[in-house]
Backbone atoms as SQL, in Angstrom:
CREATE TABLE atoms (id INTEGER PRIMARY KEY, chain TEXT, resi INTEGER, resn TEXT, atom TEXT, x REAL, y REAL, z REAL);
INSERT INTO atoms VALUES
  (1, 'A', 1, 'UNK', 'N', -18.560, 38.462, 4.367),
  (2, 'A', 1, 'UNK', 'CA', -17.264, 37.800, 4.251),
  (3, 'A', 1, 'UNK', 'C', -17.085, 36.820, 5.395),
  (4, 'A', 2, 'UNK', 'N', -16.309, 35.716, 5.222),
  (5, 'A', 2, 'UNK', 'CA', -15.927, 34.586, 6.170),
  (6, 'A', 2, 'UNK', 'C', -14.460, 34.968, 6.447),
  (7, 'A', 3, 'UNK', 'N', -14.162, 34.700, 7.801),
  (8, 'A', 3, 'UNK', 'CA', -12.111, 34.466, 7.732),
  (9, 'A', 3, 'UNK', 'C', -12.707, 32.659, 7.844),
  (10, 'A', 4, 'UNK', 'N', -11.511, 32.245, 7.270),
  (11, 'A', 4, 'UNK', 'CA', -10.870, 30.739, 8.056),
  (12, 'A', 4, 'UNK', 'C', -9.719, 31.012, 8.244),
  (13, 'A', 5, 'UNK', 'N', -9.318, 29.954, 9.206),
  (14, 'A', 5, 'UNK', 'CA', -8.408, 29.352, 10.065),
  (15, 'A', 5, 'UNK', 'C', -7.977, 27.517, 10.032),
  (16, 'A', 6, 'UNK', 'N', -7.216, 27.238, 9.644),
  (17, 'A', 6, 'UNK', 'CA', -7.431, 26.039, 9.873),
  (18, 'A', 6, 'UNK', 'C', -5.922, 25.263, 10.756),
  (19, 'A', 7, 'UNK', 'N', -6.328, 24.398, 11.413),
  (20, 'A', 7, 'UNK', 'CA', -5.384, 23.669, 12.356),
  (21, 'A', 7, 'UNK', 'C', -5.626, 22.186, 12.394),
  (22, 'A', 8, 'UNK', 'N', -4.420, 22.075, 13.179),
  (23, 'A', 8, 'UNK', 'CA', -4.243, 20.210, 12.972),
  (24, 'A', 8, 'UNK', 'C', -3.297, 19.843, 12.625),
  (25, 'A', 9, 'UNK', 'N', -2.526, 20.680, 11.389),
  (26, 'A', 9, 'UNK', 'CA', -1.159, 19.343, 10.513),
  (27, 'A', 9, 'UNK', 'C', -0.622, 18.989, 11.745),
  (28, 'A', 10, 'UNK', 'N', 0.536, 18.281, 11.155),
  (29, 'A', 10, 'UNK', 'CA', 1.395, 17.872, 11.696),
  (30, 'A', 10, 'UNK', 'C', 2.525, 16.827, 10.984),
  (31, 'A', 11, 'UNK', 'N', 3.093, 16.353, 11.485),
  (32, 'A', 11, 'UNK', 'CA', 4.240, 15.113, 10.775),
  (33, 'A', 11, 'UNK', 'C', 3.679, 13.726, 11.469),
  (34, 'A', 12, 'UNK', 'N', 2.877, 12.778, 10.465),
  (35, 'A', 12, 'UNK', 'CA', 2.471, 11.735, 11.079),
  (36, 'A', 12, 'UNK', 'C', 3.429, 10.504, 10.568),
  (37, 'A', 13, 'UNK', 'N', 3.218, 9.125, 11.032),
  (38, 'A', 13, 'UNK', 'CA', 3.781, 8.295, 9.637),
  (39, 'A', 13, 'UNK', 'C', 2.432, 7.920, 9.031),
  (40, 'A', 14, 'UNK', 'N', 2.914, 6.492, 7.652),
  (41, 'A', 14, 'UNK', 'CA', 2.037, 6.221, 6.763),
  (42, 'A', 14, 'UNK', 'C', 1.338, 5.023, 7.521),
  (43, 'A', 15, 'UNK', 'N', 0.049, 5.525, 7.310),
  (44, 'A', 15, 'UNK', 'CA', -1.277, 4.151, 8.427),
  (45, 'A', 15, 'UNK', 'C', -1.738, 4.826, 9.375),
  (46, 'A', 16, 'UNK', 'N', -1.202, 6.437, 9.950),
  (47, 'A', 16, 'UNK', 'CA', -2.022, 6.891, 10.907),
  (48, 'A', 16, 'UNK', 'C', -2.995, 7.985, 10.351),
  (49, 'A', 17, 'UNK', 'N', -3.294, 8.360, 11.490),
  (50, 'A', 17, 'UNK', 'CA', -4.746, 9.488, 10.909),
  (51, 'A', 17, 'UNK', 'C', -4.384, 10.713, 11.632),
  (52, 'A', 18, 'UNK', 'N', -4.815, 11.657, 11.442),
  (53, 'A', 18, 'UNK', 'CA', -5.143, 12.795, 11.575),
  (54, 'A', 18, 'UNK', 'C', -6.496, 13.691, 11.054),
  (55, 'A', 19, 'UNK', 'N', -6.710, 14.258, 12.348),
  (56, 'A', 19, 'UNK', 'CA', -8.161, 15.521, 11.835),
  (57, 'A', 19, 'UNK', 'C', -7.404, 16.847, 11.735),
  (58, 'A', 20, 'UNK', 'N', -8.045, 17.432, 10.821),
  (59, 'A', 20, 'UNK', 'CA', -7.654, 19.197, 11.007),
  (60, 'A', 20, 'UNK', 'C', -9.291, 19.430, 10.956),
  (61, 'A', 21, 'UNK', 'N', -8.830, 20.787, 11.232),
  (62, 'A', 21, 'UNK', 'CA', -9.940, 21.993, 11.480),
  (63, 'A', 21, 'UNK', 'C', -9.811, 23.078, 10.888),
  (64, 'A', 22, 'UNK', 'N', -11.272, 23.647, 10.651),
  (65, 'A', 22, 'UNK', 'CA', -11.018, 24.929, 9.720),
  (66, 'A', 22, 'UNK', 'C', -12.285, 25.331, 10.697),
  (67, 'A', 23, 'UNK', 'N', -11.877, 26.919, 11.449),
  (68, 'A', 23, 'UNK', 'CA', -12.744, 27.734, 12.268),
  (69, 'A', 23, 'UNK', 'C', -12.947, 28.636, 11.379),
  (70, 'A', 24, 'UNK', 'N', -14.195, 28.951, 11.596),
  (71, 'A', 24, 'UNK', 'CA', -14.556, 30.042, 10.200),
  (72, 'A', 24, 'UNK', 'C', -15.354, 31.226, 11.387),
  (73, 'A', 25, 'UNK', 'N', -14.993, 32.508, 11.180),
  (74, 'A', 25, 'UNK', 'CA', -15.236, 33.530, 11.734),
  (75, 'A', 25, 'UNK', 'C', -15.916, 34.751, 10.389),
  (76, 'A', 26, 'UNK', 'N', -16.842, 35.881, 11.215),
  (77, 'A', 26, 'UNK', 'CA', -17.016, 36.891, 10.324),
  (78, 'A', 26, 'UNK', 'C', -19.006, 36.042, 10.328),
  (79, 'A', 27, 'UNK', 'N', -19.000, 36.299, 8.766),
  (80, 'A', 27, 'UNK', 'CA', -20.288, 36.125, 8.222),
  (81, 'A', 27, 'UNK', 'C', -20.520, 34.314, 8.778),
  (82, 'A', 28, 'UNK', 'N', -21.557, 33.798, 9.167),
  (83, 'A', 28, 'UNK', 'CA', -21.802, 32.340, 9.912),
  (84, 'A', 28, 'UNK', 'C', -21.070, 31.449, 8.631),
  (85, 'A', 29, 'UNK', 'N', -20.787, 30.346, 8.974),
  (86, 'A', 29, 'UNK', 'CA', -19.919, 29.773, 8.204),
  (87, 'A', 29, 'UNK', 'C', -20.949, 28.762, 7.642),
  (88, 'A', 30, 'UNK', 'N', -22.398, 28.262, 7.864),
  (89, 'A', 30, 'UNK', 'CA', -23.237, 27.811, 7.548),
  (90, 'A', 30, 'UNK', 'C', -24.291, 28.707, 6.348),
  (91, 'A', 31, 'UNK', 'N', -23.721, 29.681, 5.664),
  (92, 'A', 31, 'UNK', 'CA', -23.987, 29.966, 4.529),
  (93, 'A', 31, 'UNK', 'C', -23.404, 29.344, 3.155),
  (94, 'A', 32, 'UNK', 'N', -22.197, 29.024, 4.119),
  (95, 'A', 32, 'UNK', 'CA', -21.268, 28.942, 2.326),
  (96, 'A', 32, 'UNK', 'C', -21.222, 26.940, 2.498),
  (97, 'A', 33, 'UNK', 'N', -20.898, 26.856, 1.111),
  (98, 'A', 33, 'UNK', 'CA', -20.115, 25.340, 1.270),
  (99, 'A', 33, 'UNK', 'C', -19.264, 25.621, 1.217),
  (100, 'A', 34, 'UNK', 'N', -18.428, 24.286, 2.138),
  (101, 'A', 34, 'UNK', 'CA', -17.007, 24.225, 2.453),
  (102, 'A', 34, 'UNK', 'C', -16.275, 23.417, 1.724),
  (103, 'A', 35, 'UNK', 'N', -15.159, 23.582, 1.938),
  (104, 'A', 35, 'UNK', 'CA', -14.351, 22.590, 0.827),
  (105, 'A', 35, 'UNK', 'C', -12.367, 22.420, 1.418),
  (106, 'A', 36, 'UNK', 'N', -11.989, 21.364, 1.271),
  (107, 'A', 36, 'UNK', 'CA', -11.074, 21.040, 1.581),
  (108, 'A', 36, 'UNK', 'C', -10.135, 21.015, 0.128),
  (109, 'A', 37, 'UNK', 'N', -9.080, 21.889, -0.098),
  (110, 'A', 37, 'UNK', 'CA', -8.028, 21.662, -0.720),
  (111, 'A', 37, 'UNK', 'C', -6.346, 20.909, -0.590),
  (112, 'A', 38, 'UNK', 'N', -5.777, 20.790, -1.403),
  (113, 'A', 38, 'UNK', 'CA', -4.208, 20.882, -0.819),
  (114, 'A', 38, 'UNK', 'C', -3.333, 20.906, -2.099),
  (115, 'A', 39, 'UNK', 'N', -2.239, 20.984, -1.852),
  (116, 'A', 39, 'UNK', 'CA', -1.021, 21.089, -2.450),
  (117, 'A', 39, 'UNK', 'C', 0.379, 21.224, -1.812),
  (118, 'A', 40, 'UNK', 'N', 0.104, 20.283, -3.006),
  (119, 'A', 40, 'UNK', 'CA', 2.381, 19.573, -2.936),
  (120, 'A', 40, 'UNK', 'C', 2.880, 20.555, -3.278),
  (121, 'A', 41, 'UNK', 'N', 4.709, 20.566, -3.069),
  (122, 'A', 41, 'UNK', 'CA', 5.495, 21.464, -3.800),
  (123, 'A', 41, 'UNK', 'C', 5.533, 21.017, -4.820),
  (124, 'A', 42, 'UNK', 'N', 5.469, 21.764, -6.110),
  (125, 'A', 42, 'UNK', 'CA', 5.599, 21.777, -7.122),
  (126, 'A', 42, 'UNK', 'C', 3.937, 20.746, -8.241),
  (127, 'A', 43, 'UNK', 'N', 3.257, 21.068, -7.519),
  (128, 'A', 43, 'UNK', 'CA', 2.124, 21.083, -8.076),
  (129, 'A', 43, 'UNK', 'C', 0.667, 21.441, -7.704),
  (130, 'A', 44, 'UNK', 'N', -0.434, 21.196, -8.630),
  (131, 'A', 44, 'UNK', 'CA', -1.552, 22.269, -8.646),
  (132, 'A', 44, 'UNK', 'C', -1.908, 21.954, -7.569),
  (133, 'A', 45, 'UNK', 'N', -2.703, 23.027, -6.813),
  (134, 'A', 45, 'UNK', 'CA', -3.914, 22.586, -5.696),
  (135, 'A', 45, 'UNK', 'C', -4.791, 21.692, -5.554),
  (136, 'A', 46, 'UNK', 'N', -5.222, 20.860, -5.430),
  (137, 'A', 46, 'UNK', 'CA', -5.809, 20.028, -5.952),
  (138, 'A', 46, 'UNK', 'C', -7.288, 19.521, -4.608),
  (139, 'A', 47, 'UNK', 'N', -8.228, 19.233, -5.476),
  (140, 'A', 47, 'UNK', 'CA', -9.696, 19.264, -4.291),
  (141, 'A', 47, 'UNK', 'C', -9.310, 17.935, -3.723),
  (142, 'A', 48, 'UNK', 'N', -10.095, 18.029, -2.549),
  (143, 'A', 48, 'UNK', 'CA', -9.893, 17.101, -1.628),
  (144, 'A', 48, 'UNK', 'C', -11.673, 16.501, -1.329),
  (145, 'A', 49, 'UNK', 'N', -12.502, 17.592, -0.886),
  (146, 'A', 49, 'UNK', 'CA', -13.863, 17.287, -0.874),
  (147, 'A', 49, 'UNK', 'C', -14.763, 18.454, -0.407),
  (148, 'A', 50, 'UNK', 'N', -15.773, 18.394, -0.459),
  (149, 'A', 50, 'UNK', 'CA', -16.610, 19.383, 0.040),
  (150, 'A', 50, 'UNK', 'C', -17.766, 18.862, 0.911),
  (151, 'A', 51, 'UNK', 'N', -19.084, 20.077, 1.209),
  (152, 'A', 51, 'UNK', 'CA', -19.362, 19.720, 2.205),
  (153, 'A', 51, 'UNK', 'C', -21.035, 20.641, 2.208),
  (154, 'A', 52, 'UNK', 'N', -22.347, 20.594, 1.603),
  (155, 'A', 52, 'UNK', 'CA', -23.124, 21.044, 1.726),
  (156, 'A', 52, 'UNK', 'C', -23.103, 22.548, 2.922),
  (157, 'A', 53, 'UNK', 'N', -23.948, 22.887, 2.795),
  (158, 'A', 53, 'UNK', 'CA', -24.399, 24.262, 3.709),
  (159, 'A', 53, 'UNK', 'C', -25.007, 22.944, 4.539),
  (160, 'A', 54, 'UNK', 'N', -25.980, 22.591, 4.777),
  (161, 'A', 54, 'UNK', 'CA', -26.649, 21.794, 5.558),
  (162, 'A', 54, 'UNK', 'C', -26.679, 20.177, 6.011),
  (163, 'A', 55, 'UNK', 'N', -25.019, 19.968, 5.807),
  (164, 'A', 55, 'UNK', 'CA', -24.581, 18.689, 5.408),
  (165, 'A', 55, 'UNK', 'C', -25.295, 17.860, 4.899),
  (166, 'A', 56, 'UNK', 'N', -26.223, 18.321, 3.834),
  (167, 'A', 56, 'UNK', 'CA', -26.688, 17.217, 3.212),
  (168, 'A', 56, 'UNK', 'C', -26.143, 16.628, 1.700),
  (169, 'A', 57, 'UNK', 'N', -24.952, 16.687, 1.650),
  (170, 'A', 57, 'UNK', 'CA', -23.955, 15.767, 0.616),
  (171, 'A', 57, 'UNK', 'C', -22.540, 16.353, 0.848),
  (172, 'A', 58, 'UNK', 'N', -21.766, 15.294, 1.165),
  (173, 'A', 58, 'UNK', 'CA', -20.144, 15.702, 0.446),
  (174, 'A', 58, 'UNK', 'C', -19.770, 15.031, -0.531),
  (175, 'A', 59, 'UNK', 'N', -18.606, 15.575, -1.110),
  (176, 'A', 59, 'UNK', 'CA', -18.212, 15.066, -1.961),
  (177, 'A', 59, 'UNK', 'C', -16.668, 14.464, -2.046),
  (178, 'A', 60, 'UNK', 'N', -16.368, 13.921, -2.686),
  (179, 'A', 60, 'UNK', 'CA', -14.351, 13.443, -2.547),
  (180, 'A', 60, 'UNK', 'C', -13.927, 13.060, -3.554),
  (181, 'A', 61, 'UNK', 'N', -12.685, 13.430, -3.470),
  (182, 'A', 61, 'UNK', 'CA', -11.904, 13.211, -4.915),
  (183, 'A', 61, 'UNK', 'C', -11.118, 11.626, -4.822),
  (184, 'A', 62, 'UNK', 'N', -11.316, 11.285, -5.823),
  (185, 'A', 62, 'UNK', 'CA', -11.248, 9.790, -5.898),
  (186, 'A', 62, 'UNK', 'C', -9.669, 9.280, -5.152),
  (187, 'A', 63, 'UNK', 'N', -8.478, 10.047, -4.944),
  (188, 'A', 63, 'UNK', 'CA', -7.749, 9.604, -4.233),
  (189, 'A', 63, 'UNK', 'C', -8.199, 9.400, -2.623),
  (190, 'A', 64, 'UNK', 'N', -8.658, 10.380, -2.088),
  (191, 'A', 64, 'UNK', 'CA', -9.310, 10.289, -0.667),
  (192, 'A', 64, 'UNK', 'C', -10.499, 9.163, -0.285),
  (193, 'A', 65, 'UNK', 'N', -11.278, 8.974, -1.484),
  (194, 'A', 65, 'UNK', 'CA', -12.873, 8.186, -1.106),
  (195, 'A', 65, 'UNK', 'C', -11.908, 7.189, -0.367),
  (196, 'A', 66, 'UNK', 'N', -12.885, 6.818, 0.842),
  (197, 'A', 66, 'UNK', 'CA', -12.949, 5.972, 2.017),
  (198, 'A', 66, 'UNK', 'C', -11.741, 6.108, 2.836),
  (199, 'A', 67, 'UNK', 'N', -10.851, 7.116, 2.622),
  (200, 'A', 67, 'UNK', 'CA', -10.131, 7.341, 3.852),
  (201, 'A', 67, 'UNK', 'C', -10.113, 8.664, 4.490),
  (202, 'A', 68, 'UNK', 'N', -10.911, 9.446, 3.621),
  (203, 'A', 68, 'UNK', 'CA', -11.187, 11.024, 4.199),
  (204, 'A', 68, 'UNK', 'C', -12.442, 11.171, 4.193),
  (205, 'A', 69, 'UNK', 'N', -12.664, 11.877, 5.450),
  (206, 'A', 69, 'UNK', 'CA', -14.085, 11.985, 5.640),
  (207, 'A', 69, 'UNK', 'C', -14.276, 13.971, 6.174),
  (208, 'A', 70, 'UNK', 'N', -15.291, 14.665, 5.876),
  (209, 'A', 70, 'UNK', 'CA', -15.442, 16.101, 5.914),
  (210, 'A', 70, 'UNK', 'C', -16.670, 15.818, 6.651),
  (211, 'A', 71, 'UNK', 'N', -16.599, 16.548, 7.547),
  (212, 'A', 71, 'UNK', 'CA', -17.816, 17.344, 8.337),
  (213, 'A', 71, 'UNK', 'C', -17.972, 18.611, 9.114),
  (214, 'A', 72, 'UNK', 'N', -19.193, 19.026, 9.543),
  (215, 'A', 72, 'UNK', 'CA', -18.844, 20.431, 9.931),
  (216, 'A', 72, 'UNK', 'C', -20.230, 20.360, 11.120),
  (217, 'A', 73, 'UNK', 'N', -19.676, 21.464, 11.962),
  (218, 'A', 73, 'UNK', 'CA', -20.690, 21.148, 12.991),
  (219, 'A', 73, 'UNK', 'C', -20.794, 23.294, 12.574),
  (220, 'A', 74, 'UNK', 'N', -22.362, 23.377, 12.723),
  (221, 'A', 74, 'UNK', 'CA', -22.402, 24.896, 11.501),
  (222, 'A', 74, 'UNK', 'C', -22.689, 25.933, 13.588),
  (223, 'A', 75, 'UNK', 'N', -23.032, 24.961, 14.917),
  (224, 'A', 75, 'UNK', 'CA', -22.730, 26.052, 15.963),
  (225, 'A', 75, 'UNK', 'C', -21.438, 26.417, 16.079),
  (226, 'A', 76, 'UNK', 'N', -20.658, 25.630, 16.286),
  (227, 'A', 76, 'UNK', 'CA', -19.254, 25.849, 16.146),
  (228, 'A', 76, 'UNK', 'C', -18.445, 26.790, 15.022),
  (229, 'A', 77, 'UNK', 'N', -19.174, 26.532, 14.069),
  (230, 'A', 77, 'UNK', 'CA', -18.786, 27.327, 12.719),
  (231, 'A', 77, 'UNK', 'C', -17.476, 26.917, 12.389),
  (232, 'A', 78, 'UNK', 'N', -17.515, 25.382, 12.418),
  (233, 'A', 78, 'UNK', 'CA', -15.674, 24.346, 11.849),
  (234, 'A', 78, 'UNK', 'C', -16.251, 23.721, 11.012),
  (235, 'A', 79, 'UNK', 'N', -15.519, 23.663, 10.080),
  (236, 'A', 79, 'UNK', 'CA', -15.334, 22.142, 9.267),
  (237, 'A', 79, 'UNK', 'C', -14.323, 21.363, 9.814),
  (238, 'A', 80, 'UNK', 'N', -14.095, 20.190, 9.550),
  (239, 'A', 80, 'UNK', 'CA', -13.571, 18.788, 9.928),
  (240, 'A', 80, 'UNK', 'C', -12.872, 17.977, 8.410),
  (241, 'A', 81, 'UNK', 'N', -11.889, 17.492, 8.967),
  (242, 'A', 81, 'UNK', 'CA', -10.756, 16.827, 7.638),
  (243, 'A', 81, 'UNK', 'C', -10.727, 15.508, 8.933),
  (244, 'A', 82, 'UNK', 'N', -10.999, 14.316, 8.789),
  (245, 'A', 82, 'UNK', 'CA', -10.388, 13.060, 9.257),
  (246, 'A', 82, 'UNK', 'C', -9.792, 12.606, 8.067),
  (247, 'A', 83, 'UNK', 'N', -8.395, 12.034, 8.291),
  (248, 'A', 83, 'UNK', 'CA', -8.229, 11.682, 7.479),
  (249, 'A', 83, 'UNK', 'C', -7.066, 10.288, 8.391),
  (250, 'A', 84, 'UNK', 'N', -7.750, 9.446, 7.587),
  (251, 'A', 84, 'UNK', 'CA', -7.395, 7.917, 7.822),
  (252, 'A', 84, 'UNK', 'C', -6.326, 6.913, 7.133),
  (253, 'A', 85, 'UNK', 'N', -5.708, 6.149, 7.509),
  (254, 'A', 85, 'UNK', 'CA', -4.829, 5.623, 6.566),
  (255, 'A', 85, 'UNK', 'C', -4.022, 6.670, 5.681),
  (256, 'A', 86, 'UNK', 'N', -3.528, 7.392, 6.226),
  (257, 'A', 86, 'UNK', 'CA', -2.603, 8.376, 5.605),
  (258, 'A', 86, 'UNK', 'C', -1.343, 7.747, 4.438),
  (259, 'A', 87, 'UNK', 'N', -1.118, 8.290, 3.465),
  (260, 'A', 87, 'UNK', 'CA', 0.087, 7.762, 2.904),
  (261, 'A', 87, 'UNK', 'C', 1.202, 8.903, 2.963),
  (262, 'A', 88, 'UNK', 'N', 2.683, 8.665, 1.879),
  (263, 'A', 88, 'UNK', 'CA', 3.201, 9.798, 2.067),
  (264, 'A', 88, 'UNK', 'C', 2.624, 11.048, 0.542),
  (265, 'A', 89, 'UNK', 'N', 2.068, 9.970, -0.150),
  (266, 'A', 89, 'UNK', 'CA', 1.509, 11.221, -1.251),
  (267, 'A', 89, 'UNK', 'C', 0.192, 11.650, -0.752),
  (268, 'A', 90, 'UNK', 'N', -0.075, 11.312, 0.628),
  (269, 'A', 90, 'UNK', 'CA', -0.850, 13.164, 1.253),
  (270, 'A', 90, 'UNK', 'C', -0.382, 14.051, 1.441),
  (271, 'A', 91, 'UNK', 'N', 1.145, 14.099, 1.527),
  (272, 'A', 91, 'UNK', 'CA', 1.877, 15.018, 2.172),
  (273, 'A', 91, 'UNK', 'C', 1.449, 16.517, 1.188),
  (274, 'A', 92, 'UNK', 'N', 1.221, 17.029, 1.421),
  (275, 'A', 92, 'UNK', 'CA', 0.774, 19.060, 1.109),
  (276, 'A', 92, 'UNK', 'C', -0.018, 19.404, 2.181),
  (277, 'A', 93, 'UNK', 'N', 0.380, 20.829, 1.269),
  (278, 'A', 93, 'UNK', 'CA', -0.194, 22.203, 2.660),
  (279, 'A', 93, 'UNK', 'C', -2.049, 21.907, 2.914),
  (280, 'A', 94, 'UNK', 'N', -2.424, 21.985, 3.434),
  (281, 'A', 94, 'UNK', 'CA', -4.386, 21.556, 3.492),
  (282, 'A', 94, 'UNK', 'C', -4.833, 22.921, 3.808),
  (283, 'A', 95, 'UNK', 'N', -5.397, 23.346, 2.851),
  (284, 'A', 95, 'UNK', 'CA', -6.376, 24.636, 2.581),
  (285, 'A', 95, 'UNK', 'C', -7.944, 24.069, 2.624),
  (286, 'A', 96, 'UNK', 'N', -8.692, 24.583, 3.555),
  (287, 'A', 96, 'UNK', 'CA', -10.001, 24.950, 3.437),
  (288, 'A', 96, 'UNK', 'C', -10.425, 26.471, 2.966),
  (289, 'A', 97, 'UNK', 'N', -11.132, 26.446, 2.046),
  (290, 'A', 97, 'UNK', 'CA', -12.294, 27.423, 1.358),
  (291, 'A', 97, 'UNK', 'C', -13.592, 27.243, 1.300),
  (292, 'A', 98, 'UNK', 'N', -14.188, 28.544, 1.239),
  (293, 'A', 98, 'UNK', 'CA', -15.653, 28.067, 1.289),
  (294, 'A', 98, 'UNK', 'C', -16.078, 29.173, 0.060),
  (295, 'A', 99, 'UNK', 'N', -17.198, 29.166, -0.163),
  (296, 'A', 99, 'UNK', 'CA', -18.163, 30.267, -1.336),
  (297, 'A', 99, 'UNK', 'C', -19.899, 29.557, -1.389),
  (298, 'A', 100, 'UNK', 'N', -20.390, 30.529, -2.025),
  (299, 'A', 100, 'UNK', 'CA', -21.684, 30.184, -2.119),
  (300, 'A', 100, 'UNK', 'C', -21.779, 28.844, -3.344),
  (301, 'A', 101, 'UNK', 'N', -21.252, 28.609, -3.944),
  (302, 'A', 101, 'UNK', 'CA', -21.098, 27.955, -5.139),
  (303, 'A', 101, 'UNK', 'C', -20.801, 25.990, -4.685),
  (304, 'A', 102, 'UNK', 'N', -21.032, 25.338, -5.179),
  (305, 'A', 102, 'UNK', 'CA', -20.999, 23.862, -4.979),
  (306, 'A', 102, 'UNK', 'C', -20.070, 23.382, -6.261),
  (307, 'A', 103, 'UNK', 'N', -18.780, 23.798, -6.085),
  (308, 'A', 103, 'UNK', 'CA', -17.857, 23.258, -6.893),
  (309, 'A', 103, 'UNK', 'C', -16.637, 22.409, -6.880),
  (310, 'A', 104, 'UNK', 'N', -15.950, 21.796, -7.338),
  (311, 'A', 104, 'UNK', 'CA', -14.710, 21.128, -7.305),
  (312, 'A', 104, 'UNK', 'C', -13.555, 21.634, -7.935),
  (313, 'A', 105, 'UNK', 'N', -13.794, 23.264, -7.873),
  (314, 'A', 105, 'UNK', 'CA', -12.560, 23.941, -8.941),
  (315, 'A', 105, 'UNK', 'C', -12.046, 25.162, -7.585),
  (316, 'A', 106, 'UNK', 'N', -11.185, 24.966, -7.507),
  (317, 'A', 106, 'UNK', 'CA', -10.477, 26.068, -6.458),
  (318, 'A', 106, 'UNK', 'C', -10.767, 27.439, -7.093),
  (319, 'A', 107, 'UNK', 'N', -10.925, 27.719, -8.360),
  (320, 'A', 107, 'UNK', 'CA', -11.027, 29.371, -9.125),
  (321, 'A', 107, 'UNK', 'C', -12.381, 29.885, -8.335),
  (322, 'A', 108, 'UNK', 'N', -13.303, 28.292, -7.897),
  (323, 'A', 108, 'UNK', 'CA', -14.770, 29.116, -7.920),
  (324, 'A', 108, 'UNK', 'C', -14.565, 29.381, -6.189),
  (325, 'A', 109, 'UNK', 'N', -13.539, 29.254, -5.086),
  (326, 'A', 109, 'UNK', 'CA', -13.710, 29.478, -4.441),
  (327, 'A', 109, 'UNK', 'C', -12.927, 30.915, -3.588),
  (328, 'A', 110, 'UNK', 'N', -14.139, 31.562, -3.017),
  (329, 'A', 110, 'UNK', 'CA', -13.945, 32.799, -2.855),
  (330, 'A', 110, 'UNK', 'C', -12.850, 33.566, -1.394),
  (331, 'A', 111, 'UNK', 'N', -13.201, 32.460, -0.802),
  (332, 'A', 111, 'UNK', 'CA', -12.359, 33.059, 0.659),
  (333, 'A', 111, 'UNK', 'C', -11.599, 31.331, 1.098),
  (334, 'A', 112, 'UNK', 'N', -10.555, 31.803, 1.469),
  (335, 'A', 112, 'UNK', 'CA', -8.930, 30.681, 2.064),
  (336, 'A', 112, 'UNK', 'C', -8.871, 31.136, 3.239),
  (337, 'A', 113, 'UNK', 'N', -8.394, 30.007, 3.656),
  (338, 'A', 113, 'UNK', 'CA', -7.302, 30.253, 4.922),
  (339, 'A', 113, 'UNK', 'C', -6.140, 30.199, 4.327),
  (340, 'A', 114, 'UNK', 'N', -4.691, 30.557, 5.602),
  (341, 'A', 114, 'UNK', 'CA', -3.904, 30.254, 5.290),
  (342, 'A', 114, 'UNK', 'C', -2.762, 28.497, 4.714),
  (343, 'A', 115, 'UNK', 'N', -3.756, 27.568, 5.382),
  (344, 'A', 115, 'UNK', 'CA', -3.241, 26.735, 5.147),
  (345, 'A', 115, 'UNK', 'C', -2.544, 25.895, 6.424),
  (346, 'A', 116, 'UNK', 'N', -2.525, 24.720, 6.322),
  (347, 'A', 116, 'UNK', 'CA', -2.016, 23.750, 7.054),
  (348, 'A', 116, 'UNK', 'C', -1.087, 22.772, 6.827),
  (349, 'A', 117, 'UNK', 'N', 0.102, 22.472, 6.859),
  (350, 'A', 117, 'UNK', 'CA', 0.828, 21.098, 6.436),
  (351, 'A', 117, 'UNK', 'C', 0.913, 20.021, 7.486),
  (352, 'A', 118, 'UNK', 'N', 0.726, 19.049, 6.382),
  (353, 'A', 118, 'UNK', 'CA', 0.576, 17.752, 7.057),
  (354, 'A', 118, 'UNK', 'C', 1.781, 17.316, 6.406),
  (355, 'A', 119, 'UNK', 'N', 2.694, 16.448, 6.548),
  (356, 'A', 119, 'UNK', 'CA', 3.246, 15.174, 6.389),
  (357, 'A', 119, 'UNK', 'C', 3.627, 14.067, 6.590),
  (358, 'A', 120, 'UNK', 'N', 3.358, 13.447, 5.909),
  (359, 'A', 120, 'UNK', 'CA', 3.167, 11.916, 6.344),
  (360, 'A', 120, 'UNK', 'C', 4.630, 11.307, 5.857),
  (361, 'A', 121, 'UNK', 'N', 5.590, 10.687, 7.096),
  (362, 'A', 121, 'UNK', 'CA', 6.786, 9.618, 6.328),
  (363, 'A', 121, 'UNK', 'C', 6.041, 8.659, 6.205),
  (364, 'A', 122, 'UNK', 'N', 7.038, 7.660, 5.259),
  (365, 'A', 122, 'UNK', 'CA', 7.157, 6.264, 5.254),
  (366, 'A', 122, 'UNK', 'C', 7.854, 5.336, 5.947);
């Protein structure tokens, strides 16, 4: 089993950036792929991107491509959320998960943190 943790939100405005972090404790966090979620009030969770066991591919969901970037450094046992040019429809809670599985569906992922909010004014 993995715990995460993840840190960072905060209240930014729209055009700045912010990184969060997801510390992953327990079983090495360089087994599983990682993956960045989030969600608004009043709607689904929705993927953000993922992140190889051996960073060799991420992936992003077409609202994020070229302003979010995922990485993970596997001594540390973190993943990494930059996220650039912020708007205010980033604003939700930011969940990292990880599992053995290389998916873009939150069902296939096995262990959460609690979550992070970011919001971004205008």
């Amino acid at each position: 089993q993995v715990q995460l943790v993840e840190s960072g939100g905060g209240l930014v405005q729209a055009g700045d950036s912010l990184k969060l972090s997801c510390a992953a404790s327990g079983r090495t966090s360089s087994s599983y792929v990682m993956a960045w979620f989030r969600q608004a009030p009043g709607k689904e969770r929705q993927f953000v991107g993922n992140i190889g066991r051996s960073v060799d591919y991420t992936t992003y969901a077409d609202s994020v491509k070229g302003r979010f970037t995922i990485s993970r450094d596997n001594v540390k046992n973190t993943v990494y959320l930059q996220m650039n040019s912020l708007k205010p429809e980033d604003t939700a809670v930011y969940y990292c998960a990880a599992d053995l599985r290389v998916s873009a569906s939150s069902k296939d992922y096995a262990y959460w943190g609690p979550g992070t909010q970011v919001t971004v004014s205008s």
